[in-house]
C-alpha positions as CSV (number, residue, x, y, z in Angstrom):
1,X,13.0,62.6,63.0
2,X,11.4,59.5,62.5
3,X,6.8,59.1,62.0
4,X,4.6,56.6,60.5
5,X,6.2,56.6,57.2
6,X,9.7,56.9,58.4
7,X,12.0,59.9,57.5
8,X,11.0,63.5,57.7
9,X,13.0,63.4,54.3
10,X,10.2,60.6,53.0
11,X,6.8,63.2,53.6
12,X,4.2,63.5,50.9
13,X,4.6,67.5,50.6
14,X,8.6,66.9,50.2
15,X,8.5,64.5,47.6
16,X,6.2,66.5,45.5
17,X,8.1,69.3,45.6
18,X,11.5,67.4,44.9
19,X,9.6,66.0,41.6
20,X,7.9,69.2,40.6
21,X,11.8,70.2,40.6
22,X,13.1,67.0,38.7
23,X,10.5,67.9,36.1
24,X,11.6,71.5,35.7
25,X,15.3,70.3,35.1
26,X,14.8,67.6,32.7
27,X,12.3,70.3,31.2
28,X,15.4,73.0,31.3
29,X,18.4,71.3,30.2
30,X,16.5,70.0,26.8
31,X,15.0,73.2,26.1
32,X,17.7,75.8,26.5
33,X,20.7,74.1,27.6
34,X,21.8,72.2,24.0
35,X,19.0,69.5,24.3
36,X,20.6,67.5,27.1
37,X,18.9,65.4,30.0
38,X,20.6,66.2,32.7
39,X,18.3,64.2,35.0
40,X,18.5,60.7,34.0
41,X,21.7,59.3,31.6
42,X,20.1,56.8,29.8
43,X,19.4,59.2,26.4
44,X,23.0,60.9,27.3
45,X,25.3,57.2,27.1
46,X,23.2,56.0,23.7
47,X,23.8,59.8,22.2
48,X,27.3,59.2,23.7
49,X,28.0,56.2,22.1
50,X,26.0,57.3,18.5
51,X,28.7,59.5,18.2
52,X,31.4,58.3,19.0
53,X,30.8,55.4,16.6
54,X,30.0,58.2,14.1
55,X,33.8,59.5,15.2
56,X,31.9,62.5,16.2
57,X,34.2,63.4,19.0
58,X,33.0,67.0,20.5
59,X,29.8,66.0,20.1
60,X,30.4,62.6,21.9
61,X,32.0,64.4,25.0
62,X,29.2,66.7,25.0
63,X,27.8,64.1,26.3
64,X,29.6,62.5,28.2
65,X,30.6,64.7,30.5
66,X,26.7,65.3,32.0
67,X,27.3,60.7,32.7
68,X,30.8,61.4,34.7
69,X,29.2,64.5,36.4
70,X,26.3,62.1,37.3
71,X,28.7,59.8,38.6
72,X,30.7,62.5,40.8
73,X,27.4,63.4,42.3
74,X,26.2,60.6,43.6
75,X,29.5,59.7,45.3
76,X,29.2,63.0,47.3
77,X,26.2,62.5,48.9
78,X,27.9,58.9,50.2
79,X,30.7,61.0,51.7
80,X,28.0,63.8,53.0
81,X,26.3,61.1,54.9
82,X,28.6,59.1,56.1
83,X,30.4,61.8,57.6
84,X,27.0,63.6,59.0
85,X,25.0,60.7,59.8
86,X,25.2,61.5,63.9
87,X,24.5,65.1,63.1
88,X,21.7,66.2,65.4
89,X,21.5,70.1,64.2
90,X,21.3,69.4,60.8
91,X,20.4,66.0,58.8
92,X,22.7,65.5,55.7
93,X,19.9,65.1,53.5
94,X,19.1,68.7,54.3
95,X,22.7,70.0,53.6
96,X,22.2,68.0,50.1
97,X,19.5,70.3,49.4
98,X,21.1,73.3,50.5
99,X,23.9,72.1,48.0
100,X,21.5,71.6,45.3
101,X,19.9,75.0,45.5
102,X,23.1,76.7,45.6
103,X,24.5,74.8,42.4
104,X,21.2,76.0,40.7
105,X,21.6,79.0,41.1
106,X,24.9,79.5,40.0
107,X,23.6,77.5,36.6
108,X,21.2,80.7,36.5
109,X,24.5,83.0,35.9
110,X,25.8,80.6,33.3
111,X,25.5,82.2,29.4
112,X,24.5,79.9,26.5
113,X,27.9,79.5,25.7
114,X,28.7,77.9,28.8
115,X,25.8,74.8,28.2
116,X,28.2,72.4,28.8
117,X,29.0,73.6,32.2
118,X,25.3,74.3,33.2
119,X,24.5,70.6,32.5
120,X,27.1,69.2,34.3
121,X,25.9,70.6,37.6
122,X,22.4,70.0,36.4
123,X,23.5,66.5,36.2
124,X,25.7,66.3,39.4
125,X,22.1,68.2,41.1
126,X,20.1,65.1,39.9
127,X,22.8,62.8,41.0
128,X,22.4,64.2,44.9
129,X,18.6,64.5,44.6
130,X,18.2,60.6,43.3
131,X,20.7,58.9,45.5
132,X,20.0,60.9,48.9
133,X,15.8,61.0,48.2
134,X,15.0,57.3,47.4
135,X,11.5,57.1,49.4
136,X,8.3,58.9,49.6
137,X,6.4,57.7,52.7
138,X,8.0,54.4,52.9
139,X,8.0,53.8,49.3
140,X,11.0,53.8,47.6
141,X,10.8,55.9,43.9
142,X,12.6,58.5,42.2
143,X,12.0,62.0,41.8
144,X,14.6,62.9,38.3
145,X,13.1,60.2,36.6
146,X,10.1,58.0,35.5
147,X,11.3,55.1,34.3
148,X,10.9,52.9,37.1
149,X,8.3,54.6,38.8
150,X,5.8,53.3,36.0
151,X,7.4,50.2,35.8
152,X,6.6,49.6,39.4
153,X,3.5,51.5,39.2
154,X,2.0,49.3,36.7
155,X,3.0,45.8,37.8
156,X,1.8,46.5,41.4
157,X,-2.1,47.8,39.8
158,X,-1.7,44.7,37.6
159,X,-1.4,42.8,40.8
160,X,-3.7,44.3,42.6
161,X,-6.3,43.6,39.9
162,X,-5.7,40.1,40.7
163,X,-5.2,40.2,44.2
164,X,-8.0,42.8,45.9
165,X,-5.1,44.2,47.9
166,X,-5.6,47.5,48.9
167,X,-2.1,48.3,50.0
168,X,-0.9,47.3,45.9
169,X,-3.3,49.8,44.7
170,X,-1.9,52.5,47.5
171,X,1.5,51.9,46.4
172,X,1.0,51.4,42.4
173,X,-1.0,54.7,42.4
174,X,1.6,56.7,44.4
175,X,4.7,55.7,41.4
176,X,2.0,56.9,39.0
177,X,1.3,60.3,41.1
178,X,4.6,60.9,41.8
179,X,4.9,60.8,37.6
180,X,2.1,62.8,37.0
181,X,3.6,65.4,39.4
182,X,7.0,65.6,37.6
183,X,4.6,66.1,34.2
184,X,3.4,69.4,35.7
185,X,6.9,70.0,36.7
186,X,7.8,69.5,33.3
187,X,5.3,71.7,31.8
188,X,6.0,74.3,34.2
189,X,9.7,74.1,33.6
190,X,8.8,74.5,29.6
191,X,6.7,77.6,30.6
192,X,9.0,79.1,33.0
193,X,12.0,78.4,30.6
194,X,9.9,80.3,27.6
195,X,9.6,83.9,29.3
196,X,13.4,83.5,31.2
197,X,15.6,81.4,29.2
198,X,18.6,80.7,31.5
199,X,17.5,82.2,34.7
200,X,14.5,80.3,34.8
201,X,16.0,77.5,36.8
202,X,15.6,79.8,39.7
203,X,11.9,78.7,40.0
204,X,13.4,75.4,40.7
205,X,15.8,77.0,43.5
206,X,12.4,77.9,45.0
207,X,10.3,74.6,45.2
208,X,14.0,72.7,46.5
209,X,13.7,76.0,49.3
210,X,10.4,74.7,50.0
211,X,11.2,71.1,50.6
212,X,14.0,72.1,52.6
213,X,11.6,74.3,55.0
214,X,9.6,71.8,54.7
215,X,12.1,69.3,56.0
216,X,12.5,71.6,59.1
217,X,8.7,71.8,60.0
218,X,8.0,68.2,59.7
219,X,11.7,67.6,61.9
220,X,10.1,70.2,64.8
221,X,6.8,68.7,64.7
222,X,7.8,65.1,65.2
223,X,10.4,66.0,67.7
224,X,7.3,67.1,69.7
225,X,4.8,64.5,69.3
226,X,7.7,61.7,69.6
């Protein structure tokens, strides 16, 4: 399962598609889902803690439940791999997706006035994606989030201006294309979510499909040429 830049999991096509996905959720949860980003927790803990300094309890919780959900996620992918990691049918990171898209589409069945709900497993979905997909051919980013792709994106085209290196400008453009990619998944997301409300996190169900087939091609191809 291994190539050139290490992981089937860590291919160009399947990082795309798993932050074309990241995009639609964040995109999702704000717009129909009560305003919430389920994707990364940083805006959920300072709304958190806003109200409950405000003594704003319900509304505190509301938020913090998407953080604790986060939380849970992230500590089921470490017990998915560790307890799949000699798997030779199927790798773990592929079950992670197959968990993913099945969570999703129970979030498409969920009513407005279960928001609360349909973020928490938005949430605990992000959780999986960003702790099981760290790497895009060998370089390690996040598809749920931007932050600290432009971060590093930026300091390593800084450096390159100073330096000439061709492998800084490589890697500082790939953070920024992997944030220009969850943009258009975000601005799908907000177009999809106009015409199907709730059930158009299904379109997100499809493009984690797609990485997951994509997963199995890239596994059969290598296990040919290697």
């Amino acid at each position: 399962m291994a190539h050139e830049h290490g992981q089937m999991s860590e291919s160009l096509l399947v990082g795309m598609l798993l932050a074309l996905a990241g995009g639609f959720m964040d995109a999702y949860t704000y717009l129909i889902r009560d305003q919430v980003f389920a994707n990364a927790q940083t805006g959920n803990i300072v709304l958190f803690g806003i109200h409950l300094m405000q003594g704003e309890w319900w509304e505190a919780l509301h938020y913090f439940i998407p953080i604790v959900s986060f939380s849970v996620g992230v500590l089921l992918v470490l017990a998915i791999r560790a307890r799949m990691k000699d798997n030779r049918s199927l790798h773990w990171r592929q079950l992670v997706l197959v968990l993913e898209i099945l969570f999703l589409f129970v979030v498409a069945l969920l009513p407005q006035s279960m928001n609360v709900l349909a973020n928490v497993l938005v949430s605990f979905i992000c959780a999986m994606q960003v702790e099981c997909f760290r790497k895009i051919r060998g370089v390690t980013c996040a598809t749920t989030m931007c932050t600290g792709n432009l971060r590093s994106g930026t300091e390593l085209l800084w450096q390159y201006r100073r330096s000439g290196d061709p492998d800084q400008k490589r890697r500082g453009l790939h953070y920024i294309v992997v944030d220009v990619v969850f943009i258009a998944g975000a601005m799908l997301g907000a177009l999809v979510t106009r015409f199907a409300a709730e059930k158009a996190i299904l379109a997100a169900c499809v493009l984690l499909c797609m990485a997951f087939v994509a997963m199995f091609i890239e596994k059969d191809i290598f296990s040919r040429t290697g």
